[in-house]
Backbone bond lengths (Angstrom), bond angles and torsions (degrees), N, CA, C in turn:
res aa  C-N    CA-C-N  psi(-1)  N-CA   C-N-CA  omega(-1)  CA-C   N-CA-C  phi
1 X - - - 1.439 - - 1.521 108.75 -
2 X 1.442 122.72 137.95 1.487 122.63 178.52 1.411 101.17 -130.78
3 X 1.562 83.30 126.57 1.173 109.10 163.45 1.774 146.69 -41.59
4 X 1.146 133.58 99.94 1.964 95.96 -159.66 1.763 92.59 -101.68
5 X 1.060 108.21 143.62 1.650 124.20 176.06 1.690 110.53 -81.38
6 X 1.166 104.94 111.86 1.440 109.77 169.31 1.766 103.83 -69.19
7 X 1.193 91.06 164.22 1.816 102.56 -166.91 2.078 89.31 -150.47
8 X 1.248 94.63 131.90 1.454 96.13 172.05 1.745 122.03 -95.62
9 X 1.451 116.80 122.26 1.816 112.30 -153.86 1.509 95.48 -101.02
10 X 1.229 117.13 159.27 0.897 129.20 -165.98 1.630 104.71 -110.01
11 X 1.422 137.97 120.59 1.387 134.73 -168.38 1.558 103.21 -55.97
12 X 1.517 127.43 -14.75 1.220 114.37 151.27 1.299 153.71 -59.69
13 X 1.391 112.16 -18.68 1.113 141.40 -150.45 1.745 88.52 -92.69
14 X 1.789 87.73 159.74 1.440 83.36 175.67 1.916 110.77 119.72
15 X 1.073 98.60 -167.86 1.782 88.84 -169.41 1.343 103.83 -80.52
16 X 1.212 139.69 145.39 1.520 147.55 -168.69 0.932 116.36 -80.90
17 X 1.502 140.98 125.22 1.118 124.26 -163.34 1.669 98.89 -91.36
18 X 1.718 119.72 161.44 1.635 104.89 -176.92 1.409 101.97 -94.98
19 X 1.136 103.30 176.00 1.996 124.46 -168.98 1.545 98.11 -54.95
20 X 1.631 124.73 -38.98 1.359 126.82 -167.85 1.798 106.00 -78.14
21 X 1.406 106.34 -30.32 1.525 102.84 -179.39 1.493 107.75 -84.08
22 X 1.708 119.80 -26.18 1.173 106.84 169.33 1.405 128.76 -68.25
23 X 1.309 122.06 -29.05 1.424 134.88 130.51 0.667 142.74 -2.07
24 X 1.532 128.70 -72.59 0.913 135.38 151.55 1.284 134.56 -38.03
25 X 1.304 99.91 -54.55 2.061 108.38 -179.32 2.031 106.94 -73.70
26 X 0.955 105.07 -40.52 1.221 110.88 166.32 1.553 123.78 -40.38
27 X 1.747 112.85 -71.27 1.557 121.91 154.37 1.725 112.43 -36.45
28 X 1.467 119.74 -56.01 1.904 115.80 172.77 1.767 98.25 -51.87
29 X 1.563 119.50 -42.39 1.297 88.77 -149.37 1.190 110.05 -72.79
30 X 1.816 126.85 -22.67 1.075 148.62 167.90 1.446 116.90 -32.65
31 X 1.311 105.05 -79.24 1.103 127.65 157.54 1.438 121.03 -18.71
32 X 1.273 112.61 -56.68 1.661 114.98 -168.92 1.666 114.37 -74.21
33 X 1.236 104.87 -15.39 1.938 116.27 165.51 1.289 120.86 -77.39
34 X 1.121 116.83 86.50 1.530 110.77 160.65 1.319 112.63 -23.05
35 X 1.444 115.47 -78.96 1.331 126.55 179.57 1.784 139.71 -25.59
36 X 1.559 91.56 -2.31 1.530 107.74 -171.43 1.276 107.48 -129.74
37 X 1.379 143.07 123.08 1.209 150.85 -160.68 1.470 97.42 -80.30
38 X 1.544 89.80 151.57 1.645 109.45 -178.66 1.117 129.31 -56.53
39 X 1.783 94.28 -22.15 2.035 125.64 -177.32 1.071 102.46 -55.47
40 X 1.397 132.94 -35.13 1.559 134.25 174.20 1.175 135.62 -35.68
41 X 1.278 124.68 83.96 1.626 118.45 -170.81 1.512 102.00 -108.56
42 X 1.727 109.07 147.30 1.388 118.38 -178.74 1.445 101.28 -128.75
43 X 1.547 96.97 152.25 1.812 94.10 -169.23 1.603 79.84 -147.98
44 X 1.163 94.22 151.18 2.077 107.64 -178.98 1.920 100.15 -151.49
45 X 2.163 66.75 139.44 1.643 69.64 -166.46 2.086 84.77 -144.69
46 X 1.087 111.52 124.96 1.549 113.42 -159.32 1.339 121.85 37.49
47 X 1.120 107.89 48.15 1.767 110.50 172.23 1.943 111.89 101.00
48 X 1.018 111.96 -32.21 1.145 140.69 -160.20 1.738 109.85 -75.46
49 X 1.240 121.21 94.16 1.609 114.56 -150.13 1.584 94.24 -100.61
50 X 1.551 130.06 107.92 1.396 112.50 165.42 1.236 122.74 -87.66
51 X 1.298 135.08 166.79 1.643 126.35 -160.66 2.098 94.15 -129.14
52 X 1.355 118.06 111.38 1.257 101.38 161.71 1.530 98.69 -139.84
53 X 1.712 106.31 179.06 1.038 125.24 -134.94 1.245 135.90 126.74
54 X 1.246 123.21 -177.84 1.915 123.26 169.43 1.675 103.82 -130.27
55 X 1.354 65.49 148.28 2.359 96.27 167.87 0.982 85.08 -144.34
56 X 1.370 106.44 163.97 1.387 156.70 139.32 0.970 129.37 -48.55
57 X 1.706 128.85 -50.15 1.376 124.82 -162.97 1.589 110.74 -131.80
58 X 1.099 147.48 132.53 1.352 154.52 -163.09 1.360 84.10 -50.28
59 X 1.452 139.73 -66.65 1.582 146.43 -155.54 1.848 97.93 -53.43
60 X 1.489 114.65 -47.63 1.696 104.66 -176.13 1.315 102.07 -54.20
61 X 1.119 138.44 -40.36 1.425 150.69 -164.73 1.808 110.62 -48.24
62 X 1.961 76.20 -62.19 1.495 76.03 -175.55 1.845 124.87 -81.85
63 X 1.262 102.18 3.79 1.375 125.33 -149.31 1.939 101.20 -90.10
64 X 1.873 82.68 -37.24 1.582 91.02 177.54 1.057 118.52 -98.01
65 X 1.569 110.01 -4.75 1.646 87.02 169.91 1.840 108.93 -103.92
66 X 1.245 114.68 -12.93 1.416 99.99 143.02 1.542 136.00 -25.91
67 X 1.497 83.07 -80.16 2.098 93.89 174.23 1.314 92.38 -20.84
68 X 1.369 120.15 -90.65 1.394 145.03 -125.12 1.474 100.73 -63.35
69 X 1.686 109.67 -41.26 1.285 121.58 178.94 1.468 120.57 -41.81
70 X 1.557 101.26 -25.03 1.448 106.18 -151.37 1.788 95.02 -97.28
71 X 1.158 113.35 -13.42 1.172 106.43 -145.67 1.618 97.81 -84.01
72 X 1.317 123.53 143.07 1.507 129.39 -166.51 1.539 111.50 -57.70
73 X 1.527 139.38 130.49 1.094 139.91 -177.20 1.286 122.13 99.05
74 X 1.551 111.66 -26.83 1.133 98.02 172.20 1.737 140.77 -99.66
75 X 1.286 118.35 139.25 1.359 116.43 -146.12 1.985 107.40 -77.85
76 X 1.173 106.04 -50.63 0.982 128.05 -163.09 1.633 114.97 -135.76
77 X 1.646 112.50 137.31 1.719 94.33 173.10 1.719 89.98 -130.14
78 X 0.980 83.97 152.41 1.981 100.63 -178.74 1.725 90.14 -118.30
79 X 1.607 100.45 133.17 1.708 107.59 179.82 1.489 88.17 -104.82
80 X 1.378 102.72 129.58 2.068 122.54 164.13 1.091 95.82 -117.01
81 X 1.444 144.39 17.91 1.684 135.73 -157.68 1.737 87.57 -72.80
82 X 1.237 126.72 170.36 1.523 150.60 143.64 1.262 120.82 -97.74
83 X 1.594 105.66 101.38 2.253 106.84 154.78 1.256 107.98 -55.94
84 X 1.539 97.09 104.83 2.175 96.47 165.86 1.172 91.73 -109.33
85 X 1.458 105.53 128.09 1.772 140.27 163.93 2.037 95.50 70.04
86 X 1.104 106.11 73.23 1.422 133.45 171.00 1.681 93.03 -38.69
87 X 0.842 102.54 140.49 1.464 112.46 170.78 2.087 114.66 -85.81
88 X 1.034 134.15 114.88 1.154 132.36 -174.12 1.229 130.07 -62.04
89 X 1.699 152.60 121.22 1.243 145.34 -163.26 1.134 103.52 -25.80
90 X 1.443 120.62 -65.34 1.398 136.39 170.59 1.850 125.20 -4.61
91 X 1.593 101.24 -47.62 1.762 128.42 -168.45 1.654 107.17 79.65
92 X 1.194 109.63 -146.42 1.660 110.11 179.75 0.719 111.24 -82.53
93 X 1.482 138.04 -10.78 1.526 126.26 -160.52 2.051 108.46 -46.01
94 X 1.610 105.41 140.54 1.741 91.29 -172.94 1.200 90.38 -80.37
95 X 1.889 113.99 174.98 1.492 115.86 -178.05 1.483 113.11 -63.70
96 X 1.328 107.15 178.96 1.539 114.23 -178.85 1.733 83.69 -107.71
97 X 1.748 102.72 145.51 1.229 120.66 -157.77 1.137 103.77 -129.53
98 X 1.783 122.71 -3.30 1.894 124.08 -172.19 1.390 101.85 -99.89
């Protein structure tokens, strides 16, 4: 009688997806957030999804590289995004004018 050895898989595992299919789903997942400006560009290069572009708000920042994070295949995301017009410790408040 033989034995068969269970092995525990990892939901990663499995056929690799290529840089163009990670790409792809990455750009949809982008896409499907309102919340993340269009400025968002993703580029993949061995798994590795970098994010550049501009936002506005520290939160798009982190918001998109979430998405992207999630998206199957990819290993790693490096953020290059740009804060245009940084928001000040301060917040919006308008200046004081007295």
């Amino acid at each position: 009688m033989t034995r068969s050895r269970a092995t525990a898989t990892s939901p990663h595992l499995g056929p690799e997806r290529n840089d163009g299919d990670i790409f792809g789903a990455a750009r949809v997942a982008l896409d499907r957030r309102l919340d993340i400006p269009g400025t968002v560009h993703v580029h993949v290069a061995n798994g590795v999804a970098t994010l550049t572009g501009t936002v506005h708000l520290p939160g798009e920042q982190l918001l998109a590289a979430e998405t992207v994070r999630r998206v199957k295949g990819v290993r790693r995301v490096v953020n290059q995004m740009t804060l245009a017009d940084p928001i000040s410790g301060k917040g919006l408040e308008p200046p004081d004018t007295r």
